[in-house]
N, C-alpha and C positions, 0 to 999 in steps of 0.2 A: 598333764593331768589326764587321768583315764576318764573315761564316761562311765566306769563303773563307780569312782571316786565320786566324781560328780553328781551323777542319782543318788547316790545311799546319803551326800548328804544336804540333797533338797535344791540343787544348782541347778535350776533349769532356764533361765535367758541365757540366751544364745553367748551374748557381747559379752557377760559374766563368768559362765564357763570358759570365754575364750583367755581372759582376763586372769583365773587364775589359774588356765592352763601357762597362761607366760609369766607364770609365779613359780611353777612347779620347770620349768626347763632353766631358770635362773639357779635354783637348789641343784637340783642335776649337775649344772656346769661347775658352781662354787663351791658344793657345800659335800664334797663326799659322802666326810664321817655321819654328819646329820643326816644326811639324805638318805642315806642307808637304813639310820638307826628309825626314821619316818616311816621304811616303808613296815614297820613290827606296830605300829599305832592303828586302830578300828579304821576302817577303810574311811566310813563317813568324818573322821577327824581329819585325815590326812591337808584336805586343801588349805582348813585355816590353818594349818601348821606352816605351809607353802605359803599364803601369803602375808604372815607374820615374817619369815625369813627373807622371802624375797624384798620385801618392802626396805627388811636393815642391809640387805645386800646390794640395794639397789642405791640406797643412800650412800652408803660407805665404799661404793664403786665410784661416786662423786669425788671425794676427796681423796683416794688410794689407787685409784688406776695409774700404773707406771706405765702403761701405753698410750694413755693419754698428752695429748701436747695442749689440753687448755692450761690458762695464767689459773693464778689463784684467784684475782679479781672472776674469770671466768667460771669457777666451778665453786665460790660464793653465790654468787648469781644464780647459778643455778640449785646451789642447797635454799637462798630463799624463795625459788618458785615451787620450788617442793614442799616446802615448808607452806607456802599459800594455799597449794592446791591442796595436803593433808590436811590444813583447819580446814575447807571450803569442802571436802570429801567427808569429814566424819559429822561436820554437820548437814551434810546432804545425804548422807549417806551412798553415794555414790560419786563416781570421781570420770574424764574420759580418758584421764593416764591410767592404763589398765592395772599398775603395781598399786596403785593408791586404791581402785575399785575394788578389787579384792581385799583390799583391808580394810577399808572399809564399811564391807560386808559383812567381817569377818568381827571385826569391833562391836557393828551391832549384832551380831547373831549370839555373841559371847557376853556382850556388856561387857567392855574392856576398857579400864578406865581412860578418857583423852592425855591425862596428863602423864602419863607411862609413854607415850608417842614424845609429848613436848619433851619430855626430859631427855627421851634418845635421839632429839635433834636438836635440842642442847649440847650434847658431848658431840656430836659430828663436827658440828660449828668448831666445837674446840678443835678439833684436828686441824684445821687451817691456822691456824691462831698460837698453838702451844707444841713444842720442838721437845720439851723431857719435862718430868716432874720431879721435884727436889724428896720429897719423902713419899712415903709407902699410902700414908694418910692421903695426901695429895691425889694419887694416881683412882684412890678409892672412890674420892668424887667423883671424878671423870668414868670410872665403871659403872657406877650407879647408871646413869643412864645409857651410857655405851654398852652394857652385859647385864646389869642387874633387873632393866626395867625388864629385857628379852624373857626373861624366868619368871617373871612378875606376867608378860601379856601371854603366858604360854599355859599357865597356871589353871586359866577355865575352861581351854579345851581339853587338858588334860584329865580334869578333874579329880578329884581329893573323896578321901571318907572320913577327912575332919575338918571344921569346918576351916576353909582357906586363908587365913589370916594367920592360920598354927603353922603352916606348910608354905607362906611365903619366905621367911626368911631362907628355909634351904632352898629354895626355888629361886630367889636372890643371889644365893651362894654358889648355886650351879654354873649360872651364866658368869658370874664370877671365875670361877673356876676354867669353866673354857676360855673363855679371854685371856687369862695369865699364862696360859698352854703356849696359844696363840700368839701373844708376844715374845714367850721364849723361843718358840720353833722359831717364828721369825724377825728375829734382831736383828739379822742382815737386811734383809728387805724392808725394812722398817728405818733404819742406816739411809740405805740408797733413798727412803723419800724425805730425809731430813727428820727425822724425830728419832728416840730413843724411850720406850715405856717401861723402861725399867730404872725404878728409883735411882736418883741421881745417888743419893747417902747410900743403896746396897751397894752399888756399883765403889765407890770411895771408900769404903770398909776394907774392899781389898786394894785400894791403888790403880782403879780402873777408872775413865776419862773417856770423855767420846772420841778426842783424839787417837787413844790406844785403841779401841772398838776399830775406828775409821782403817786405821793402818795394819790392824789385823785381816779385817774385810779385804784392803787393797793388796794386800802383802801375800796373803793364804795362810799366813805363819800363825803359828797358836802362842799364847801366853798364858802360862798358869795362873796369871793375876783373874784373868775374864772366867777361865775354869770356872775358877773359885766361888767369884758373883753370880755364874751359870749356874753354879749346884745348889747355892743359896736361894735361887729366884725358883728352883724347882721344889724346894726343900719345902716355901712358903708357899706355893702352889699346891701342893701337894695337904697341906693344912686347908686349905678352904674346900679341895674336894671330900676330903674331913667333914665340915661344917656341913658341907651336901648332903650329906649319904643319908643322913639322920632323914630325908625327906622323901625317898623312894619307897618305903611303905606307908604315906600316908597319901598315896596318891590313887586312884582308881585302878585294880587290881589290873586291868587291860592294857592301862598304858604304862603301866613299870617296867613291861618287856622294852620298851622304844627307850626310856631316859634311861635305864640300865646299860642298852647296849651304848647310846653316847656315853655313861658316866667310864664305862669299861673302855671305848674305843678312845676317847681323848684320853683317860692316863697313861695308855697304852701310846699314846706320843713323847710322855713324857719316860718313858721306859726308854721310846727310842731315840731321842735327844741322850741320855745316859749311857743306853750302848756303844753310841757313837761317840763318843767322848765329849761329848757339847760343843761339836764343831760347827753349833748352828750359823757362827758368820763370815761359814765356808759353804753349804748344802745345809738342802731342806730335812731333819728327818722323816722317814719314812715308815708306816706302821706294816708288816711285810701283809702281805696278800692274806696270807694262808693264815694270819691271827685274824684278820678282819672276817674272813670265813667262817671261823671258829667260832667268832662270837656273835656275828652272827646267826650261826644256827641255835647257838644257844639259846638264844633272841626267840629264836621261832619254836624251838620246844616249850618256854616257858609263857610263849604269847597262845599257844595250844593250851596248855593248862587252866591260864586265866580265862580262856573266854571257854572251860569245861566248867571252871568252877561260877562263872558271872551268874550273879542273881536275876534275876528277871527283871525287866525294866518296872521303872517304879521305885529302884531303891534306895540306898542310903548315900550313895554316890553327888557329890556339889557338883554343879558346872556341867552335866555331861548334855550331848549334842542331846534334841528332841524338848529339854526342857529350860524355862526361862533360868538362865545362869543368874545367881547373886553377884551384886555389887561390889567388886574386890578384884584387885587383879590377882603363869609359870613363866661369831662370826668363825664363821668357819673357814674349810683351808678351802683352796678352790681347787677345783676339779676339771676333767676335762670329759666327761662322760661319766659311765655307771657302770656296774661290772655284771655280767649276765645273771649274777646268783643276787642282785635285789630286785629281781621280777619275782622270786619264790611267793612273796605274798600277796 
């Protein structure tokens, strides 16, 4: 987290700055694409966005780290101390686990509903618990709080010019939409920790089993049967960034430039999942360098524009920082650093 980040938006204890500075190097390490698309958001927004993210990242590093050697009994355990100290944090408003402190903070400074948290620690619980989902309906529940609340807590600092209740459901749809990305890049890695998130019945439409998954993974060999379900899962993926898109102009002209450049960089995964032949449970796709460039600068012409055209404070704008936010509530790939061209803003 910069100290420029941090003054503009009103951060000044020390332990708290420090706090959601180790929010914003969690985003750095995991989250490229976001991370990226974060640094095109008004400076003063930037941290709660950081310790929104960090906070699911931090969670979902619980039950997903394959470098981890805890049992499951062990990293239950640990989802309900987290789970403790986030009720014991949003009602104190303050937390000494520094990812919790920052959201904390960031809950009250936005008014972000509590139960947008519970439900995304609801679906993590399930990842210990649930190995595939038999229908499409099914896996939707489990998004809801795994991806959908994320669009939903993201929503007030983003802020809207209608009022937020019209603009949550694409805001729902988004985080939708990136998760379904997400499990199709990685169906292999997702294999190797014992689960499968893509509908059991899409997968069985073509003749596919997790067994043939398993032995494609282990084999290298490709089968047109997996193709097929591959093209299908992107097809319906591709439909809910659909459902999205309806929701990038209703959002504060300033922060369209950041959810554009994610709505643009995550499809642009699914482009390279389809280039690549859908070899996703052989290699990670990859979105090449010089697109990510691209759009982001595009990013930054258009974040020019908007804060030429921003009204003066005071205006029609819901949720933005400075003023008391209404009552309403807007997982990435991981990374190993940041590339020189997202210091530009």
């Amino acid at each position: 987290m910069t100290a420029r980040e941090l003054d503009s938006a009103g951060i000044t204890d020390p332990a708290l700055r420090a706090a959601y500075a180790h929010c914003r190097r969690l985003n750095a390490r995991h989250g490229k694409t976001y991370f990226l698309a974060t640094r095109l958001l008004p400076v003063e927004r930037r941290p709660a966005v950081h310790a929104l993210y960090g906070f699911a990242r931090w969670a979902d590093d619980i039950v997903d780290d394959l470098d981890s050697t805890a049992t499951a009994a062990e990293r239950a355990a640990a989802l309900r101390l987290l789970q403790l100290d986030l009720e014991s944090g949003l009602r104190a408003g303050t937390s000494a686990d520094p990812v919790v402190a920052a959201l904390a903070d960031t809950a009250a400074r936005y008014a972000i509903e509590p139960r947008l948290f519970t439900d995304f620690m609801a679906s993590i619980r399930l990842d210990l618990e649930v190995t595939e989902y038999a229908r499409y309906e099914d896996l939707r529940r489990y998004m809801h709080g795994s991806a959908a609340v994320i669009g939903l807590q993201m929503l007030p600092v983003l802020g809207t010019v209608v009022p937020r209740e019209e603009a949550a459901p694409h805001a729902a749809a988004l985080g939708v939409a990136f998760q379904l990305t997400n499990f199709l890049r990685d169906v292999g890695e997702d294999l190797d920790r014992g689960r499968v998130y893509l509908p059991v019945e899409m997968l069985a439409a073509h003749g596919v089993d997790r067994a043939l998954l398993r032995w494609s993974r282990d084999s290298g060999r490709r089968d047109r049967r997996i193709t097929a379900a591959l093209r299908d899962a992107a097809a319906l993926t591709r439909g809910v960034y659909r459902e999205a898109a309806g929701g990038l102009p209703l959002l504060d002209p300033v922060s369209r430039p950041c959810i554009r450049t994610a709505f643009v960089l995550y499809g642009a995964i699914l482009d390279a999942i389809a280039d690549d032949g859908f070899a996703v449970l052989h290699r990670r796709a990859v979105v090449p360098r010089r697109r990510r460039a691209v759009v982001a600068c595009d990013g930054l012409a258009r974040l020019t524009l908007a804060r030429l055209r921003a009204p003066s404070p005071g205006g029609a704008v819901t949720g933005s920082p400075g003023a008391a936010p209404p009552r309403l509530g807007f997982r990435p790939s991981r990374a190993r650093g940041r590339e020189p061209w997202m210091e530009t803003v």
